[in-house]
C-alpha positions as CSV (number, residue, x, y, z in Angstrom):
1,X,14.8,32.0,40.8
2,X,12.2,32.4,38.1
3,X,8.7,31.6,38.5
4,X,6.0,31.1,35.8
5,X,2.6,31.1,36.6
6,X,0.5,29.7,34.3
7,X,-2.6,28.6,36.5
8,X,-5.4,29.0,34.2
9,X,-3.8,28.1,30.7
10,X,-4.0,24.8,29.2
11,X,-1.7,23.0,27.3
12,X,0.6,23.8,25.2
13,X,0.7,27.3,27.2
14,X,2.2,26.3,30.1
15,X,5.0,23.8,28.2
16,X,5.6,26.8,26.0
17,X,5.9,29.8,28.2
18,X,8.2,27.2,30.5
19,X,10.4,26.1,27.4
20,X,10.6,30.5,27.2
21,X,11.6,30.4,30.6
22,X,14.7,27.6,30.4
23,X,15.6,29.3,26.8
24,X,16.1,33.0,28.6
25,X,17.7,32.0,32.1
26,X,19.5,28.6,31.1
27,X,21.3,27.1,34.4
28,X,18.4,28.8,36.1
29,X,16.0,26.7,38.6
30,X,12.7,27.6,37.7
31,X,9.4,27.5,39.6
32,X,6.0,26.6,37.7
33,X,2.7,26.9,38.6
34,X,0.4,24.8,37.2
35,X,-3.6,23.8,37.8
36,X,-3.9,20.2,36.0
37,X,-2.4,16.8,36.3
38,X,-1.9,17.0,32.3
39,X,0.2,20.3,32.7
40,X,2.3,18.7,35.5
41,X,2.6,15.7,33.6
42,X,3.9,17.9,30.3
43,X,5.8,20.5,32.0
44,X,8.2,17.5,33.9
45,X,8.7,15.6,30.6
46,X,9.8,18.5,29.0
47,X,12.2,19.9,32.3
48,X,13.3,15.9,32.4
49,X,14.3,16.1,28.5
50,X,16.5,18.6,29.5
51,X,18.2,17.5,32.1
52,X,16.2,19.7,34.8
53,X,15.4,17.4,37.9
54,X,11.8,17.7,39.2
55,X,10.1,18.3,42.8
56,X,6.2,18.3,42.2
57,X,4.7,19.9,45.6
58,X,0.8,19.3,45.2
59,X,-1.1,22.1,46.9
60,X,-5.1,23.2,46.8
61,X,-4.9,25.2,43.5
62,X,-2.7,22.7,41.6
63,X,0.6,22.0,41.3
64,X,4.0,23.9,42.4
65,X,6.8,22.1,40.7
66,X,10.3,22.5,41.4
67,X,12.8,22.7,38.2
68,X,16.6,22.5,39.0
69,X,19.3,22.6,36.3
70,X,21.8,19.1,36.9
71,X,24.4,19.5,39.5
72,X,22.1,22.5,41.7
């Protein structure tokens, strides 16, 4: 599993360095780690545009979201 931590960045970082992630590991489930509602809210449209389903897991420092190819 691949995680990407991007706590600390704001937009378009963590939508980017997530897009980098699906691009190098493709079928992969990916983990992100995110600090702001607006990076939650623009990392899941982009893993919904591509077919990645999406657990969002709220904890004190942010957001953990969950990013599973279709069919895993």
């Amino acid at each position: 599993m691949i995680e990407v931590d991007v706590r600390g960045f704001s937009c378009p970082i963590p939508v980017v360095r997530t897009k980098k992630a699906f691009d190098e590991n493709p079928n992969e489930s990916v983990t992100v780690l995110v600090e702001s509602m607006v990076s939650k809210e623009n990392v899941s449209r982009l893993a919904q545009s591509r077919g990645y389903s999406v657990k969002v897991e709220e904890r004190p420092d942010g957001y953990k979201l969950q990013l599973n190819p279709a069919g895993r």
